[in-house]
KOLGU-850370 format. One line per 4 residues: number of its first residue (from 1); their letters; for each residue z, x, y of N, C-alpha, C. Coordinates in nm, 3 decimals, m for minus. Each point is the difference from the previous one (the first is absolute). Layout:
NUM) A) Z:X:Y:Z:X:Y:Z:X:Y; ...
This chain:
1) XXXX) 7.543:11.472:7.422:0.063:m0.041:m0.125:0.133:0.072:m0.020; m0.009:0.135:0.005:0.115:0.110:m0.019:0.127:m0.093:0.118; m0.054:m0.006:0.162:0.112:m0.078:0.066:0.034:m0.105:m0.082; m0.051:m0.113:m0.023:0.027:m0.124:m0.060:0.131:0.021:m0.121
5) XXXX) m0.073:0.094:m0.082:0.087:0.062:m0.121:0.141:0.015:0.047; 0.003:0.121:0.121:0.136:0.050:0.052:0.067:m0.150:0.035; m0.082:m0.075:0.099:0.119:m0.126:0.030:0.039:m0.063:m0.135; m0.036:m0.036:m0.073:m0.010:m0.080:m0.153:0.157:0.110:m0.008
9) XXXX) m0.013:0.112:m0.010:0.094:0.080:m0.043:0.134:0.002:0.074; 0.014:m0.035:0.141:0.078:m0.015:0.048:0.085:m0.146:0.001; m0.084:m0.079:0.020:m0.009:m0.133:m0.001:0.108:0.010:m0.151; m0.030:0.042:m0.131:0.026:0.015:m0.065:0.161:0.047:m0.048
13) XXXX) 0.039:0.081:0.113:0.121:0.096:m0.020:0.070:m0.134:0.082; m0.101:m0.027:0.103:0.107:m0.093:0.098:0.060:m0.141:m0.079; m0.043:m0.031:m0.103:0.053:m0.121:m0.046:0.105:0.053:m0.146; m0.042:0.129:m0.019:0.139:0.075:m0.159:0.100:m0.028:0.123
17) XXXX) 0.017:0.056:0.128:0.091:0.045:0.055:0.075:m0.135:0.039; m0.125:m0.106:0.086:0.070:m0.079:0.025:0.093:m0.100:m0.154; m0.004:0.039:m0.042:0.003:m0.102:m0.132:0.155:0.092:m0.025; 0.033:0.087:0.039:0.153:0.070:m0.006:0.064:m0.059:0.120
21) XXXX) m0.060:0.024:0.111:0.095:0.007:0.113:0.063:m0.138:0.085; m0.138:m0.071:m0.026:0.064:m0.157:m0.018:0.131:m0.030:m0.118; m0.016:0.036:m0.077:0.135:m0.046:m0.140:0.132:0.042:0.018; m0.004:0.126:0.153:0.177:0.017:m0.018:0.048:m0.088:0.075
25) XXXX) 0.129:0.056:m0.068:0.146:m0.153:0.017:0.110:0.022:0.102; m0.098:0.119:0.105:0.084:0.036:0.080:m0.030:m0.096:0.099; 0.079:m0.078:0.090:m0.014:m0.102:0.065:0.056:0.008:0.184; 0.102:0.158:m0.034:m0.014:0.026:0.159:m0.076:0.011:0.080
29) XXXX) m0.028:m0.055:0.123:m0.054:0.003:0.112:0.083:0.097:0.115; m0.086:m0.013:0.091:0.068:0.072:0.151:0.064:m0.111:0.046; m0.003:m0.129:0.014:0.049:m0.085:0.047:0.135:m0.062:m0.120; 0.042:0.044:m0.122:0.071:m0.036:m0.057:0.137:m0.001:0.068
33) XXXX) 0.076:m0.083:m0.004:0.158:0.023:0.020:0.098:m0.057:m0.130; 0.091:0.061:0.013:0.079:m0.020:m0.064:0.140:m0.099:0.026; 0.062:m0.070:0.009:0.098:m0.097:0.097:0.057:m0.135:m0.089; 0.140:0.028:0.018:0.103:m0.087:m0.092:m0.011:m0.087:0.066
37) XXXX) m0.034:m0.131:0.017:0.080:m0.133:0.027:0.172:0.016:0.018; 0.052:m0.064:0.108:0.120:m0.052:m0.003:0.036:m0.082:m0.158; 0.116:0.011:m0.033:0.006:m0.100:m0.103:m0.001:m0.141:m0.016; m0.074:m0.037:m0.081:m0.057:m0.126:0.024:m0.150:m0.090:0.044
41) XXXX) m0.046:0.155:0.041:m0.101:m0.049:0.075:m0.140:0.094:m0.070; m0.132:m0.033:0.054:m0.088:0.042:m0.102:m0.104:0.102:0.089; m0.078:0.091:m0.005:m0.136:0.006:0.068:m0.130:m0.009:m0.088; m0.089:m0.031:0.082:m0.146:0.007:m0.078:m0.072:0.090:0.117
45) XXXX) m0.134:0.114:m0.090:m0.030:0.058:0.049:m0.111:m0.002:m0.056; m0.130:0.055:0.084:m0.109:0.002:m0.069:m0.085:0.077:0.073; m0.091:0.120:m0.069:m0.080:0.081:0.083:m0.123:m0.027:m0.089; m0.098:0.036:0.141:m0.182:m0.008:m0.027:m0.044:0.162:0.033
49) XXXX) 0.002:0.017:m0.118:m0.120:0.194:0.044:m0.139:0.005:m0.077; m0.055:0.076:0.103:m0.124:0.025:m0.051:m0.027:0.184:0.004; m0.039:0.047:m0.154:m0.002:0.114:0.002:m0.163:0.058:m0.032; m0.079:0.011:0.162:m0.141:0.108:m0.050:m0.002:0.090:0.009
53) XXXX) m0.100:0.066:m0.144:0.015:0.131:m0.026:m0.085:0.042:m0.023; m0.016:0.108:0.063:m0.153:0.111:0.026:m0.054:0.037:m0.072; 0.074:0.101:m0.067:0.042:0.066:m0.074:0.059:0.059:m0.096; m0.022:0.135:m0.130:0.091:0.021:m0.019:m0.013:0.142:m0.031
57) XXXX) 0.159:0.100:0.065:m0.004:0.102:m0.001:0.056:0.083:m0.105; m0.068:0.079:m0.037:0.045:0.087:m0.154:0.144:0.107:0.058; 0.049:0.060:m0.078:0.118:0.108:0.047:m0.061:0.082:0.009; m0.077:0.087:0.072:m0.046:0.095:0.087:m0.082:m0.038:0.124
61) XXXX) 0.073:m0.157:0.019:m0.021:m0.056:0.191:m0.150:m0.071:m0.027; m0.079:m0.005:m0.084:m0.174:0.009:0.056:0.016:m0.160:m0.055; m0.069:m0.066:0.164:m0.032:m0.204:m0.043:m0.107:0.003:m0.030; m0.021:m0.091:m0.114:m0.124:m0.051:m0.123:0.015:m0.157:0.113
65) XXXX) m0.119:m0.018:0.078:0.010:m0.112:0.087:m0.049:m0.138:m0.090; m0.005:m0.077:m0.021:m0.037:m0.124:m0.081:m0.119:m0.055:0.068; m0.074:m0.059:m0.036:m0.094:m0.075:0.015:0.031:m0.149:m0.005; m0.065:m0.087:0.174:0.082:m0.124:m0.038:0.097:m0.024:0.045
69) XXXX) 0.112:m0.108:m0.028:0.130:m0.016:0.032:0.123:0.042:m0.134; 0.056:0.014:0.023:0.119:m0.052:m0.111:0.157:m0.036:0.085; 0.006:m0.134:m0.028:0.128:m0.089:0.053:0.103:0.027:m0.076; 0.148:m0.039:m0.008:0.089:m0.024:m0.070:0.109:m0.101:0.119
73) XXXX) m0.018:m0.150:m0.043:0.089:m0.079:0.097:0.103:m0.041:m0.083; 0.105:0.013:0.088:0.166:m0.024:m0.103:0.065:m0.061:0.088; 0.065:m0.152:m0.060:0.090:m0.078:0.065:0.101:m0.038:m0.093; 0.140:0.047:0.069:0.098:m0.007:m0.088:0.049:m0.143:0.068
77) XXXX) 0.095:m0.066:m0.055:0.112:m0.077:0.039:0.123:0.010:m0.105; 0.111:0.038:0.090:0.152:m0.008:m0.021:0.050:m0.038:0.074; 0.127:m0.064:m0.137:0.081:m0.133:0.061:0.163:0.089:m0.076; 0.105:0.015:0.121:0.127:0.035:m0.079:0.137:m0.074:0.048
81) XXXX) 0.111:m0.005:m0.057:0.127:m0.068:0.050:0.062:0.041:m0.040; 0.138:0.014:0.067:0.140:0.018:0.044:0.102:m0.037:m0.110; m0.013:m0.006:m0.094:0.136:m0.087:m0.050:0.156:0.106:0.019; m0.029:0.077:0.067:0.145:0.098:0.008:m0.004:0.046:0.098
85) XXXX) 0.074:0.052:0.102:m0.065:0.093:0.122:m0.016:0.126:m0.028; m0.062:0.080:0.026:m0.099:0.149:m0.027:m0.079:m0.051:m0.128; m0.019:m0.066:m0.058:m0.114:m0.004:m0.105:m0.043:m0.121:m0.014; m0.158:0.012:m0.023:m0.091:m0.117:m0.002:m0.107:0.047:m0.110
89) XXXX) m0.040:m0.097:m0.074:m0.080:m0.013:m0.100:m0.167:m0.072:0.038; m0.121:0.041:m0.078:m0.096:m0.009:0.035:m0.087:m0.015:m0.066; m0.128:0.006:m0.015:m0.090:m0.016:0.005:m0.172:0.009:0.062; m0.103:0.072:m0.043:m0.114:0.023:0.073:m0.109:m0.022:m0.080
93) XXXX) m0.093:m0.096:0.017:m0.127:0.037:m0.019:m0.114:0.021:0.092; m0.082:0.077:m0.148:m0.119:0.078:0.098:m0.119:m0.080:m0.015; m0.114:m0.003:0.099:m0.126:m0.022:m0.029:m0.102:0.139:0.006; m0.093:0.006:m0.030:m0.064:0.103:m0.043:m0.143:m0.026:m0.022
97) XXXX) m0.097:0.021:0.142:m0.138:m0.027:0.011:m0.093:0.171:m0.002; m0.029:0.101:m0.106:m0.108:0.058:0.021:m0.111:0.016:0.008; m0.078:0.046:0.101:m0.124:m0.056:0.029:m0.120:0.158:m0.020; m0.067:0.009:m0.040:m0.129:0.124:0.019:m0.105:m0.080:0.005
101) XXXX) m0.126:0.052:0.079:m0.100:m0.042:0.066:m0.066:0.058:0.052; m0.112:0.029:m0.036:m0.109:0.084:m0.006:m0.127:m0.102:0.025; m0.074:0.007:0.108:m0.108:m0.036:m0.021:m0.141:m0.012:m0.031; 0.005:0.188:0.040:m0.091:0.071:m0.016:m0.084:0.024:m0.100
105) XXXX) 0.106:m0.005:m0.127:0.004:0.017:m0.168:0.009:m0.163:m0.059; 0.057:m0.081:0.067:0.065:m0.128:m0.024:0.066:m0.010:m0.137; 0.107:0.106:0.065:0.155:0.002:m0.060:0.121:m0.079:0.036; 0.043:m0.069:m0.041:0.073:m0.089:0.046:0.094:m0.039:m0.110
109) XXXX) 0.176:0.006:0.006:0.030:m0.036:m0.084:0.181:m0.074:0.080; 0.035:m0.072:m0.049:0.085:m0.084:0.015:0.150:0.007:m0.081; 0.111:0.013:0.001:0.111:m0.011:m0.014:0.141:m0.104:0.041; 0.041:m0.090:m0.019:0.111:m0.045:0.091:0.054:m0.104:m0.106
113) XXXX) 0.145:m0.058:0.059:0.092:m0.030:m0.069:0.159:0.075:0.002; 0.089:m0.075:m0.073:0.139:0.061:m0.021:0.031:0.111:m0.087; 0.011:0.121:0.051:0.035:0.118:m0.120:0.119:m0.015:m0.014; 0.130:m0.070:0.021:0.115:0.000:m0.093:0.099:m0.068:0.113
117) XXXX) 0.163:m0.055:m0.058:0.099:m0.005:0.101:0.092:0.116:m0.004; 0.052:m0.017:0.112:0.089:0.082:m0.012:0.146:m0.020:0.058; 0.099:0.007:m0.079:0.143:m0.039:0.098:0.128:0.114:m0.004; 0.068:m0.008:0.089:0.038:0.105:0.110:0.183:m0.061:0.068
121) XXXX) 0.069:0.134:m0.030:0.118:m0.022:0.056:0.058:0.044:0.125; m0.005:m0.074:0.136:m0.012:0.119:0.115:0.186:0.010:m0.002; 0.087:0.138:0.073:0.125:0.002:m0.016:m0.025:0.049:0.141; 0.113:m0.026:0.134:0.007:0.076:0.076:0.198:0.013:0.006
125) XXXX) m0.016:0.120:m0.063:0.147:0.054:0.023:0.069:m0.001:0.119; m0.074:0.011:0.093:0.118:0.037:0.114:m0.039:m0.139:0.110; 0.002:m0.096:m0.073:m0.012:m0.129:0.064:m0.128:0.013:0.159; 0.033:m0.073:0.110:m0.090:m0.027:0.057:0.093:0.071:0.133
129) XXXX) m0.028:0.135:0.029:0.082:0.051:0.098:m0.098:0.070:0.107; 0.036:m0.109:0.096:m0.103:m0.009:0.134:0.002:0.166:0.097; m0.121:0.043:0.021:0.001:0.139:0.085:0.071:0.102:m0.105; m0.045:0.020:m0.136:0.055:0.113:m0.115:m0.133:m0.002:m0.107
133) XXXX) m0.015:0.081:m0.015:m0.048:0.029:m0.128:0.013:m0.135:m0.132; m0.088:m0.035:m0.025:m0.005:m0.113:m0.108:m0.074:0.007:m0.146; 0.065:0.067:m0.061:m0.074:m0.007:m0.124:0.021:m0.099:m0.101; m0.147:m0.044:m0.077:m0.037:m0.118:m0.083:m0.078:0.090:m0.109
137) XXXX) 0.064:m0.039:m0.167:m0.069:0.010:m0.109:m0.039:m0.077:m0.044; m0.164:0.031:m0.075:m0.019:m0.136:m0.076:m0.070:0.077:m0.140; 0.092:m0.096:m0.089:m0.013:0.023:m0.150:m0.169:m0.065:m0.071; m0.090:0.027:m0.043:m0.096:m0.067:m0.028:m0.057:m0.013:m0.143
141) XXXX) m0.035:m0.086:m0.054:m0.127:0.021:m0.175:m0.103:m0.093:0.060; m0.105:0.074:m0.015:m0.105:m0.089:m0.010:m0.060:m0.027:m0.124; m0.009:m0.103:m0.015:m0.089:m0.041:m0.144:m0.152:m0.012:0.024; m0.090:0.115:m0.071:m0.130:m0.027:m0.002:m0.076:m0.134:m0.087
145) XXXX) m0.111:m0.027:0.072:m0.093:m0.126:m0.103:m0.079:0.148:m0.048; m0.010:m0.087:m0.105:m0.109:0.081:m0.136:m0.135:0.050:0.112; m0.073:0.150:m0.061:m0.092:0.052:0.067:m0.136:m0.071:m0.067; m0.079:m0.047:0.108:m0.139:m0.080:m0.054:m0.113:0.122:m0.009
149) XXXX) m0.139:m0.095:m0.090:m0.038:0.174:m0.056:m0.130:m0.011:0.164; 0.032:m0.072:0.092:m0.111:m0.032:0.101:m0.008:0.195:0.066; m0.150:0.014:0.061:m0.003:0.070:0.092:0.092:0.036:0.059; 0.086:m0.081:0.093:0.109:0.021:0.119:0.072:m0.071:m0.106
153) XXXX) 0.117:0.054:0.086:0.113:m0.134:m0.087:0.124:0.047:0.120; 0.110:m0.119:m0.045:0.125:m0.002:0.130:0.099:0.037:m0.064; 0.017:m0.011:m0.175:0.117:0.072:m0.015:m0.043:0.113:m0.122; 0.099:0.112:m0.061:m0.032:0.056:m0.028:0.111:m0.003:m0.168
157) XXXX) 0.081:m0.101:m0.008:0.029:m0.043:m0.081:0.154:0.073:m0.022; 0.029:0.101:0.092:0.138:0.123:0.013:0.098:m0.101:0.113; 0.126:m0.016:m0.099:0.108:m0.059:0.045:0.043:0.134:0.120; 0.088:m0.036:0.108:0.035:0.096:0.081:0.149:0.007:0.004
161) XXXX) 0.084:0.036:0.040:0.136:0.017:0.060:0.027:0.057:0.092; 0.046:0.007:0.142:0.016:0.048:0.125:0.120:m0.019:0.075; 0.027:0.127:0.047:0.108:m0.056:0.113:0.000:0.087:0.100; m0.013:m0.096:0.168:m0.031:0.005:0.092:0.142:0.048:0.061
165) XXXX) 0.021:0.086:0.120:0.040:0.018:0.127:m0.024:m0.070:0.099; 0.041:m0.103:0.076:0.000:0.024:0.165:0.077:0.036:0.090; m0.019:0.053:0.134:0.115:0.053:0.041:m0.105:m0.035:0.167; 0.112:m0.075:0.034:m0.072:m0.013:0.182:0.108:m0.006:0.112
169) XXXX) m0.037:0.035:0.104:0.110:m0.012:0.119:m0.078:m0.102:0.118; 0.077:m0.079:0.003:m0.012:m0.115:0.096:0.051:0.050:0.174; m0.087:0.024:0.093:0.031:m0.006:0.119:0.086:m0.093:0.054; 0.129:0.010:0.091:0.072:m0.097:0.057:0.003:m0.114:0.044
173) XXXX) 0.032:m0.076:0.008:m0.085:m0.160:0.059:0.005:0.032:0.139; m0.111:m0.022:0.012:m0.016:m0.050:0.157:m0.085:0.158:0.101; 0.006:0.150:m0.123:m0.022:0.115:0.100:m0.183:0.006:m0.075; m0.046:0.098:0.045:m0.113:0.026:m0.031:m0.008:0.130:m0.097
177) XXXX) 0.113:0.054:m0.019:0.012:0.114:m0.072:m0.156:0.026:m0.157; m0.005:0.134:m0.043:m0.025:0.005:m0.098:0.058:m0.063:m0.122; m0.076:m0.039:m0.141:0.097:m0.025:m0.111:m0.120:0.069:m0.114; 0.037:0.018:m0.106:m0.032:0.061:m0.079:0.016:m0.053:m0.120
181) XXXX) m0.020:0.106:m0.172:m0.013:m0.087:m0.083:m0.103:0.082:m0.088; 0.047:m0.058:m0.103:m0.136:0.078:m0.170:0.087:m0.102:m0.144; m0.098:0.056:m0.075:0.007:m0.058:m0.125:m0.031:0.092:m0.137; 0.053:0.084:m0.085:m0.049:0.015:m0.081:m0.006:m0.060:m0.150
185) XXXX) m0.071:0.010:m0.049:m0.058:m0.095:m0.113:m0.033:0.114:m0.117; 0.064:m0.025:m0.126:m0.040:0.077:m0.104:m0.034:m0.087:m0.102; m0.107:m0.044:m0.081:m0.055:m0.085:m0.141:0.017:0.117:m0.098; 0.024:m0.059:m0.092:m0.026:0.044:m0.139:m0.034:m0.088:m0.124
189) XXXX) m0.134:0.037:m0.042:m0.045:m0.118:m0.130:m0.015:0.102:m0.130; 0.073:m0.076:m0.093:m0.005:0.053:m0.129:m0.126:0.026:m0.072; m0.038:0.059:m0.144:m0.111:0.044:m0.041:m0.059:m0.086:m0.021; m0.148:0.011:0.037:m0.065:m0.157:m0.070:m0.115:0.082:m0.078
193) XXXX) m0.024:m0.069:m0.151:m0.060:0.085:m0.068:m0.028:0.167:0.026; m0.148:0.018:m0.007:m0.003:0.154:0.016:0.057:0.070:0.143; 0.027:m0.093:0.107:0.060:0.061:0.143:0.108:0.007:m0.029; 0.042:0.104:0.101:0.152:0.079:m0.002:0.044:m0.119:0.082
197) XXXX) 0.121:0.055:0.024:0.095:m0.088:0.102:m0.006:0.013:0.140; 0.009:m0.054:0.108:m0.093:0.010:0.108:0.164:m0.027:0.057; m0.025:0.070:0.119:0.070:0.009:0.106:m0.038:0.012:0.160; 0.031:m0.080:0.094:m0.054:0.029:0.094:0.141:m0.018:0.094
201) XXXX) m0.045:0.084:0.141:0.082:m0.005:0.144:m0.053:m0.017:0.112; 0.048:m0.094:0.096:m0.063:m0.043:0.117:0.098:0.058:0.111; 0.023:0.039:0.128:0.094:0.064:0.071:m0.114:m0.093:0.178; 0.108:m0.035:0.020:m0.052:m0.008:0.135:0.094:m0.014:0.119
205) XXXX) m0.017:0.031:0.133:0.062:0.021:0.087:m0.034:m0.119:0.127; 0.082:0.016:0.113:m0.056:m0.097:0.097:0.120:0.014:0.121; m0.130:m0.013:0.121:0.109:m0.043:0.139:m0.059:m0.041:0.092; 0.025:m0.029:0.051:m0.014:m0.139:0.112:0.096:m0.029:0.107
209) XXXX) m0.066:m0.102:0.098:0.096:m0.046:0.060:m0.102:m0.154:0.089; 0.083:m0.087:0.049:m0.006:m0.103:0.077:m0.166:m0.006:0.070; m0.054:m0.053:0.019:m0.106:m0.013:0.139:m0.048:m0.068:0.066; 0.010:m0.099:m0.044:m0.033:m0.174:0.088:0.086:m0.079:m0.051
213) XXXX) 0.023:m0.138:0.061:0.064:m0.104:m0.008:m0.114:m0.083:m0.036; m0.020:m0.073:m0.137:m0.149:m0.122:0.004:0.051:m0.097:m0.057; 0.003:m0.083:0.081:0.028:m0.170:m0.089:0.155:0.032:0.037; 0.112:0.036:0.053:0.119:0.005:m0.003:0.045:0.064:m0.078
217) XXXX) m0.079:0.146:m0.077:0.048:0.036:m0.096:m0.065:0.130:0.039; 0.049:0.124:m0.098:0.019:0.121:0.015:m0.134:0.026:m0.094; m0.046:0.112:0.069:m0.151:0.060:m0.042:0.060:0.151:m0.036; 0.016:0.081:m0.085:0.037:0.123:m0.034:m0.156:0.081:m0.066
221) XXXX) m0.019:0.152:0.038:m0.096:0.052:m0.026:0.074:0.116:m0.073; m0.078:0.028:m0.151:0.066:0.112:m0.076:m0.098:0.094:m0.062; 0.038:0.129:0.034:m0.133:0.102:m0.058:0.072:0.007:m0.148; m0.071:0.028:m0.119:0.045:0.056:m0.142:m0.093:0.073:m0.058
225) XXXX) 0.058:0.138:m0.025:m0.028:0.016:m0.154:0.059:0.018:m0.154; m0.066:0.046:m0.061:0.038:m0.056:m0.100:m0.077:0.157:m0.142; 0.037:m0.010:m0.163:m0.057:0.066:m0.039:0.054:m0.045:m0.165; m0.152:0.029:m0.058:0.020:m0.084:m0.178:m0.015:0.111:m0.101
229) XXXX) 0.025:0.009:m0.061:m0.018:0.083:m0.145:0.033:m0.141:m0.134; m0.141:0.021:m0.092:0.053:m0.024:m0.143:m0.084:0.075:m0.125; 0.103:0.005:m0.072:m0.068:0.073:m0.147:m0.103:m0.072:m0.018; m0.069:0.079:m0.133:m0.107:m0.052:m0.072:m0.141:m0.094:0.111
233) XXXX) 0.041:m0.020:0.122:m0.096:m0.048:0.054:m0.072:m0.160:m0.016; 0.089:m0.083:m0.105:m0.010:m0.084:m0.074:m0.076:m0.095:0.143; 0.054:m0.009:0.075:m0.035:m0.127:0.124:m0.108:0.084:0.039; m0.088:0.067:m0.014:m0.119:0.084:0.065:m0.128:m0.006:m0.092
237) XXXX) 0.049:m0.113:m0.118:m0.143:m0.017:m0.098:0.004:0.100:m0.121; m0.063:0.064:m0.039:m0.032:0.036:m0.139:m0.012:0.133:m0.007; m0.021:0.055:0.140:m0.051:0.155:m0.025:0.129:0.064:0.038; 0.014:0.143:m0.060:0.121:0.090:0.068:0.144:m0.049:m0.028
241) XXXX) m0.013:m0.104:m0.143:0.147:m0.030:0.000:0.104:0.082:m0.011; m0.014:0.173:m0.031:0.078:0.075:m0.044:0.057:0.098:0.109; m0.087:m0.053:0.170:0.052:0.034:0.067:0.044:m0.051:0.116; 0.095:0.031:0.076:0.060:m0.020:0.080:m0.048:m0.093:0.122
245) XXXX) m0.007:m0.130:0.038:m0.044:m0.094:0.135:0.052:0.033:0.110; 0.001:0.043:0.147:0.089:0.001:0.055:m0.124:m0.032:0.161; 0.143:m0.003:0.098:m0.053:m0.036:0.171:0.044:m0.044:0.058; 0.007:0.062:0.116:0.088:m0.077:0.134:m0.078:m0.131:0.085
249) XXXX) 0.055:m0.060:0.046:m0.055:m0.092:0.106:0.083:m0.024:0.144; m0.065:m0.063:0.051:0.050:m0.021:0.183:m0.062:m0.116:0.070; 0.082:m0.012:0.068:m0.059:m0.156:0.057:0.063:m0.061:0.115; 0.006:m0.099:0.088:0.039:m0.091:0.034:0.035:m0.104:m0.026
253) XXXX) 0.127:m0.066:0.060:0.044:m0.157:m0.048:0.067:m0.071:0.156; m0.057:m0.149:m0.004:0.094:m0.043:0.116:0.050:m0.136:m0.116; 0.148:0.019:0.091:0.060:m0.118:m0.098:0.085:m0.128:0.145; m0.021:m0.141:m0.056:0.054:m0.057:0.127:0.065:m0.100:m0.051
257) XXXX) 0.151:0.002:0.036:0.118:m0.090:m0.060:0.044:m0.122:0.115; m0.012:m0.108:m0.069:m0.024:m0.114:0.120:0.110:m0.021:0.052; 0.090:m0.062:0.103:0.139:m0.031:0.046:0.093:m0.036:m0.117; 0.093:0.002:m0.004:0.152:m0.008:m0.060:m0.026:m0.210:m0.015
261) XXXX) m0.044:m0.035:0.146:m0.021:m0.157:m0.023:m0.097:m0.042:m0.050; m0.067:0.083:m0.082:m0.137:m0.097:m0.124:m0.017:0.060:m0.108; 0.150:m0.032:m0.052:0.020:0.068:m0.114:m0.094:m0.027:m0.137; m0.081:m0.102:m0.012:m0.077:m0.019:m0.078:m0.129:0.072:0.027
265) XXXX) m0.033:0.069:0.127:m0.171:0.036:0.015:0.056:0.166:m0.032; m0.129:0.012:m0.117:0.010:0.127:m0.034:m0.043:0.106:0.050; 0.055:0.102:m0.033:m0.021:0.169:0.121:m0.158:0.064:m0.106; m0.085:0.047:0.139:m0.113:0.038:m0.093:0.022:0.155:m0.028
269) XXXX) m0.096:0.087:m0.013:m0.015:0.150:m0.011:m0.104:0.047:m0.076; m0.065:0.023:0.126:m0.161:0.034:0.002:m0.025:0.152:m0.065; m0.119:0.085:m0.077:0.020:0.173:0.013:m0.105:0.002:m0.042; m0.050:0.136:0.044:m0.122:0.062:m0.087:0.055:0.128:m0.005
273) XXXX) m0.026:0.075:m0.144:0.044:0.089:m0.034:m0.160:0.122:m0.068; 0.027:0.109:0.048:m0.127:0.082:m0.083:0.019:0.102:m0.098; m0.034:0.008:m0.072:0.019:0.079:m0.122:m0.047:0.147:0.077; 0.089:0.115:m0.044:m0.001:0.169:0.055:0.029:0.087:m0.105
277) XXXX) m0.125:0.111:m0.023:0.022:0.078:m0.100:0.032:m0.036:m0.138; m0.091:m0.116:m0.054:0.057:m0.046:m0.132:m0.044:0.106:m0.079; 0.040:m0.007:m0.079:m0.083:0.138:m0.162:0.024:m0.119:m0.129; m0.105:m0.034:m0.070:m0.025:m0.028:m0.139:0.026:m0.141:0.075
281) XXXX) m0.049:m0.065:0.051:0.013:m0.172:0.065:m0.058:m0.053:0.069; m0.046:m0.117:0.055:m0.074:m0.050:0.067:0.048:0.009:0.119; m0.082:m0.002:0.086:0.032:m0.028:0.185:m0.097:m0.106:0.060; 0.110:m0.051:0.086:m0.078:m0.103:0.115:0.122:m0.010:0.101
285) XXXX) m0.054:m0.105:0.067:0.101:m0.097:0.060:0.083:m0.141:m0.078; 0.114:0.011:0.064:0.102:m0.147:m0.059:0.017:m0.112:0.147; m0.061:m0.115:m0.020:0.055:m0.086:0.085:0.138:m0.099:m0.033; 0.080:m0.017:0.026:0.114:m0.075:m0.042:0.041:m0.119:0.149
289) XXXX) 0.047:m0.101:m0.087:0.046:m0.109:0.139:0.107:m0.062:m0.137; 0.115:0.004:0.092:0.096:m0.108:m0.109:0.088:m0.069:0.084; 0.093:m0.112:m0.058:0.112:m0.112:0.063:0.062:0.001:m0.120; 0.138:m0.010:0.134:0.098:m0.078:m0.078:0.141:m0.025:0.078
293) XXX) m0.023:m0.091:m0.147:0.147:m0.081:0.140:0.131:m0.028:m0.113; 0.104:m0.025:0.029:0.127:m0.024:m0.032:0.070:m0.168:0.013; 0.058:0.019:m0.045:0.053:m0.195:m0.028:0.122:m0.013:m0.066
């Protein structure tokens, strides 16, 4: 009975928590890019991740393991265009499936739907300058949908504001060289009732280079990591809002850009990424697969 109790109890923490960490409006991935259109012209992009999670670890390192599963699947699609050269205007929405599942207890609870849009100004200042350093900003608000009073829920009802870094170096045409590349990402959402104002930072790194030729097109393999901090803990559920979320991650990505002559078939970019040393946050694994193409 006493076991039964403890799972009930965990089972328990696992759905306060999931019911936070599903609702943030942070929407970077490992596979995100950032990239102006020529003027005139548009891209659409769209990634599929799936985030399971074990766990969750308090700030003095020790994992409270869950009982069961707990999912969080997120599929964005963005669509942006050119009307100037270096700046393009945008658009993203999210989908948002959380899942807990317990069978043991037959706990089971369900989440999914649109937690908000969001639209986005990407600028790349120093135009499109081949074999250099390329940096791209993007200006962002996301607008939250109202928070539902369900078990789980997908949004959390906190408008966001963000603006992203990218910065990548493109290997030479035609050599096998290394290329490289990161992104950092800072949100900030204003007070919503009794919560403070939430701030969060994403930092990630990356390098790579070339490794097969498939389909007439270039196969590139890239190690990353990466590392998050946000206040109040707001995306981590209900407990410990007053302190600090934070954790690194690491991973793999292969990304494969089809010939110059099929300009309509889109470049994929595969990754799994693992959560390292989180304190006050959940851990698992992230699967991500996204496309996109240009026009």
């Amino acid at each position: 009975m006493r076991a039964r109790s403890g799972r009930r109890g965990l089972a328990a923490l696992a759905v306060a928590l999931a019911s936070g960490a599903a609702a943030r409006a942070q929407l970077l991935t490992p596979n995100t890019t950032i990239v102006v259109p020529p003027a005139g012209h548009a891209r659409v992009e769209t990634e599929y991740s799936l985030f399971a999670a074990d766990s969750f670890v308090d700030l003095d390192g020790h994992a409270q393991r869950f009982p069961g599963s707990l999912d969080f699947a997120l599929a964005v699609l963005r669509a942006s265009y050119s009307p100037w050269r270096h700046v393009a205007v945008g658009i993203e929405l999210p989908y948002r499936r959380s899942t807990f599942d317990e069978p043991g207890i037959e706990a089971s609870f369900v989440a999914k739907g649109v937690p908000g849009v969001g639209f986005f100004v990407d600028w790349s200042p120093g135009g499109d300058q081949p074999h250099r350093w390329r940096p791209v900003v993007r200006f962002e608000y996301f607008r939250a949908y109202t928070e539902t009073d369900q078990a789980l829920t997908v949004s959390d009802g906190a408008n966001r504001y963000a603006a992203t870094l990218g910065l990548d170096r493109a290997a030479r045409s035609g050599t096998t060289g290394w290329r490289g590349g990161g992104t950092l990402q800072l949100i900030w959402g204003p007070p919503v009732e009794a919560e403070r104002r939430f701030l969060e930072s994403r930092l990630q790194a990356e390098a790579g280079r070339p490794v097969l030729d498939v389909f007439a097109g270039e196969l590139s393999a890239f190690g990353l990591v990466g590392y998050r901090s946000s206040t109040t803990a707001r995306q981590e559920g209900m407990f410990f809002h007053d302190r600090t979320s934070q954790g690194a991650f690491g991973g793999v990505r292969l990304d494969w850009q089809p010939p110059a002559r099929l300009a309509l078939v889109p470049g994929v970019r595969a990754s799994v990424v693992k959560d390292l040393q989180p304190r006050n946050a959940l851990s698992g694994w992230r699967t991500t697969i996204s496309l996109a193409v240009m026009f």
